[in-house]
N, C-alpha and C positions, 0 to 999 in steps of 0.2 A: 749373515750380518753379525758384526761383532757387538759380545753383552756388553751392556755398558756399563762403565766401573762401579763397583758398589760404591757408597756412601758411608763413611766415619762420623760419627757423633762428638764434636767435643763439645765436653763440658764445662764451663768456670765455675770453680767456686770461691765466689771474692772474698770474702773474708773469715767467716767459720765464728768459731769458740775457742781452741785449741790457744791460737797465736794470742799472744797479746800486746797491745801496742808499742810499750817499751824495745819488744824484740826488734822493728820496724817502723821506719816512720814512713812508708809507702801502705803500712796497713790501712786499709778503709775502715773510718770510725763513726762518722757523721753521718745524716742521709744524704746528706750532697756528694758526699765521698763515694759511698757505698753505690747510688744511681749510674755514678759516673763510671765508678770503677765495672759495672755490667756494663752499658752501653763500650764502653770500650774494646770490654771482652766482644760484644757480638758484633761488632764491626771488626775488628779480626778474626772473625771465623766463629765463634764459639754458637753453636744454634741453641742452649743452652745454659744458662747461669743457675745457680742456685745459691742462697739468698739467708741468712743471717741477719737481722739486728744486734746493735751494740748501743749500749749509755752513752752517749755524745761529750760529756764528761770526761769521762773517765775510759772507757772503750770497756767497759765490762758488759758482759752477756743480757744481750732484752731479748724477753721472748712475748714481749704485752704487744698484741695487734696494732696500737698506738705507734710501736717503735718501728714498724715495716710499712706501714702506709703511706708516709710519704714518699720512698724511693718507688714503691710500688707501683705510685700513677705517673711519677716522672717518666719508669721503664718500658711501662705501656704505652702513653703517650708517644714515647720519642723513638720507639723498636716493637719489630714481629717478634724479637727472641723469645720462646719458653721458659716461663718461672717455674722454677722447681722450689719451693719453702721448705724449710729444715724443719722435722718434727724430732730431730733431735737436740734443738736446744745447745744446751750443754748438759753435759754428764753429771751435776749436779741439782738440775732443777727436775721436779715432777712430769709424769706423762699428762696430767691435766695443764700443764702450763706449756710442755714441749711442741701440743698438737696445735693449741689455742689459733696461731695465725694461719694456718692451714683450713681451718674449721670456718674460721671468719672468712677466708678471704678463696677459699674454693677455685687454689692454683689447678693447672693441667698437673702437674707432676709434682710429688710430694718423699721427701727422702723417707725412708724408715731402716732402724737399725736392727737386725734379726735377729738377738739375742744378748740376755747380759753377760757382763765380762767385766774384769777388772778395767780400768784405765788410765795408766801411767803417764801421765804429762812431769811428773817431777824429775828425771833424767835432763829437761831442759832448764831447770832451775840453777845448775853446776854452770852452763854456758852463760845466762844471762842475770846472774845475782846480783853482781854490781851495776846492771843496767837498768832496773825496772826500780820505776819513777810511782806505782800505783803500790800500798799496800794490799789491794786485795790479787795483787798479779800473784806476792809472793805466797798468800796465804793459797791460792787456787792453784797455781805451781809445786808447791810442796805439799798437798796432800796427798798422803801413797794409800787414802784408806777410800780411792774413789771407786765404787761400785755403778757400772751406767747399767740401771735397769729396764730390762725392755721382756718382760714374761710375755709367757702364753697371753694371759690377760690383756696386757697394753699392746700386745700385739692386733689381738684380735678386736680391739676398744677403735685401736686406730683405722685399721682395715677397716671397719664396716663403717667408721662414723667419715671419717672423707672417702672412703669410695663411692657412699647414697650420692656424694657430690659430683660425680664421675672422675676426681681424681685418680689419675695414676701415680704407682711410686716405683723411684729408687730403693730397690732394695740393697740398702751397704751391707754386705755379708764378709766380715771381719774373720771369719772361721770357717774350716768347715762343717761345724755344727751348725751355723746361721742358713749354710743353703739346704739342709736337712730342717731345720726348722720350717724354714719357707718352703722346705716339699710339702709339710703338713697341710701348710694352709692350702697350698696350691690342689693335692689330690681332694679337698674338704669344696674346694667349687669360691672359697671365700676370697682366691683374687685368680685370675685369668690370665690367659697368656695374651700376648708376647711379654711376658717378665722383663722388666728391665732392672739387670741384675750389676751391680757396682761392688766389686771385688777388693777386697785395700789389703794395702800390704804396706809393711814396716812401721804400725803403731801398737807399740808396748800395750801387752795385754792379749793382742790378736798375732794373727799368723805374720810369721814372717816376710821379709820381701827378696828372698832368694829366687833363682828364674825357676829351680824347681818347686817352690811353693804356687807362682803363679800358674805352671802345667800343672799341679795338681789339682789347682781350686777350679781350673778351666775344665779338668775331665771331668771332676767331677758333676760339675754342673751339667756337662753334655750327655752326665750316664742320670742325673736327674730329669732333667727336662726335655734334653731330647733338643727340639727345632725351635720351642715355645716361651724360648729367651734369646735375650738381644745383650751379650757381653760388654761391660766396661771395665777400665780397671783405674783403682784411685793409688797411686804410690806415692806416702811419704816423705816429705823429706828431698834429700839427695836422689831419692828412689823415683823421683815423678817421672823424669822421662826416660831414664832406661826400660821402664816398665811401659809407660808410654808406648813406646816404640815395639814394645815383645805384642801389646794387643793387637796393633794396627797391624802388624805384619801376621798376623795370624786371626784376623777376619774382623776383630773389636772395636769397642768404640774406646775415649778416652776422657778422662777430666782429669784437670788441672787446674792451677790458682791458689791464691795467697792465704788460703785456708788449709791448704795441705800443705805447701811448701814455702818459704819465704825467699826463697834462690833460683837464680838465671844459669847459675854455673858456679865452680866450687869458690868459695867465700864472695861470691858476686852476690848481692840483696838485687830482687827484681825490683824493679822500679811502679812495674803496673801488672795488672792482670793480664792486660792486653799484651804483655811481652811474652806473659810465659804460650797465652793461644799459640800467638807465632810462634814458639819453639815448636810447640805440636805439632803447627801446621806443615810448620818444612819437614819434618818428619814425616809427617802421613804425605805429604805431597812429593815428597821424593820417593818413597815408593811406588810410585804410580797409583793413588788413590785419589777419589777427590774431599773433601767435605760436605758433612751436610748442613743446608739450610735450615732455617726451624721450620717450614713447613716441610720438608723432607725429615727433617726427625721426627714432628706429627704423624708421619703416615709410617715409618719405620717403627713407632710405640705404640700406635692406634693411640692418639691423646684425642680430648674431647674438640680443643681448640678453643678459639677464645671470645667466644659469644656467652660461656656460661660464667663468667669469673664474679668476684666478689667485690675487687676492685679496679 
């Protein structure tokens, strides 16, 4: 009998912190945007969203459980998809205020970022200075003095305070020091396998997005963990789906969406989340792969599923 084809994970992440609205006016800012902009992703494929608040105002960074809960119950309501919440905020706010909607709201799957590092968003202030309409874009744009901390400490704050939840997380591992950090915790019993490990490449500050950076963050992973991770890769920029396309053909899962990228193709702005899915999708599906469902990515993370949530 022939095995049946494995299963690709993709992920959307609709909006982030990074982008900001000026860049895009396809960027999701509102809750109604933001709702939308998932439901869209997981009806193209994506078994997976992960999830950001923004000021409705002004599209600047919320990370107050107030600003997530209303797309929150629309996504539920209206989709099986997997919530994954950002407990990284933005690189400017506290690890007491990054966890906070995670803590409240006791998603299956929770990002975390494995180590600090500088983090350079002011390279894109050159592109978009005569565009941005918000003063606090330019002030947040041109800080070259961003330090995103994420210690020992707030590592180990966040692991144990949403795992008691039975959250699982993304680990965004930016270096390869972050998956050497996350060996720590892992040989310490403090998070468990199947690691779901999110690789990113081409964000100032962290590893590059050349293909021999991705074969290198991949071995390494594979001389760490062994069988007891489940590979994605986040690229970038212009970088999403060539890099896209390097994981799926060599066993991975992938995310995409308008928090890592704001392009369909070169000077093309996506229009939706749900474009960029489909690009992924034809990708992985030309290679003779299928996608997964969110209850196939459930059983692929071991998630808790959705009877224990918060909202």
């Amino acid at each position: 009998m022939a095995k049946p084809p494995r299963k690709t994970i993709i992920t959307c992440a609709v909006t982030g912190a990074i982008h900001t609205p000026s860049m895009s006016p396809h960027l999701p800012v509102t809750p109604t945007e933001i709702a939308e902009a998932a439901l869209g992703a997981a009806e193209a494929g994506a078994a997976i969203v992960h999830l950001h608040a923004r000021n409705p105002e002004d599209g600047s960074p919320d990370q107050s459980p107030e600003a997530f809960l209303p797309f929150l119950q629309v996504i539920k309501q209206r989709s099986n998809v997997v919530v994954n919440l950002t407990t990284g905020g933005a690189p400017t706010m506290t690890i007491e205020q990054r966890m906070k909607p995670a803590a409240t709201f006791r998603p299956e799957v929770a990002s975390m970022n494995m180590g600090t590092m500088n983090f350079g968003l002011f390279p894109m202030l050159d592109r978009f200075e005569g565009k941005l309409k918000h003063e606090w874009e330019r002030t947040y744009l041109g800080n070259r003095d961003i330090v995103f901390r994420n210690t020992f400490g707030d590592l180990e704050k966040v692991m144990t305070d949403l795992g008691a939840n039975g959250t699982r997380f993304e680990f965004e591992c930016y270096d390869t020091s972050h998956l050497y950090n996350l060996k720590y915790f892992y040989d310490r019993g403090i998070v468990r396998g199947p690691l779901f490990i999110q690789t990113v490449f081409g964000l100032m500050g962290g590893i590059g997005a050349h293909f021999e950076d991705v074969m290198h963050m991949k071995r390494t992973a594979d001389r760490l963990f062994g069988d007891d991770y489940r590979w994605s890769v986040l690229g970038a920029g212009k970088n999403q789906l060539p890099i896209a396309a390097m994981s799926a053909a060599m066993g991975g899962h992938v995310r995409v969406g308008l928090e890592d990228s704001l392009w369909a193709g070169p000077g093309k702005l996506a229009e939706t989340n749900a474009q960029q899915v489909r690009l992924a999708r034809q990708i992985i599906e030309g290679l003779g792969l299928e996608i997964a469902t969110p209850d196939e990515a459930r059983e692929i993370l071991a998630l808790k599923g959705t009877d224990d949530l918060g909202f």
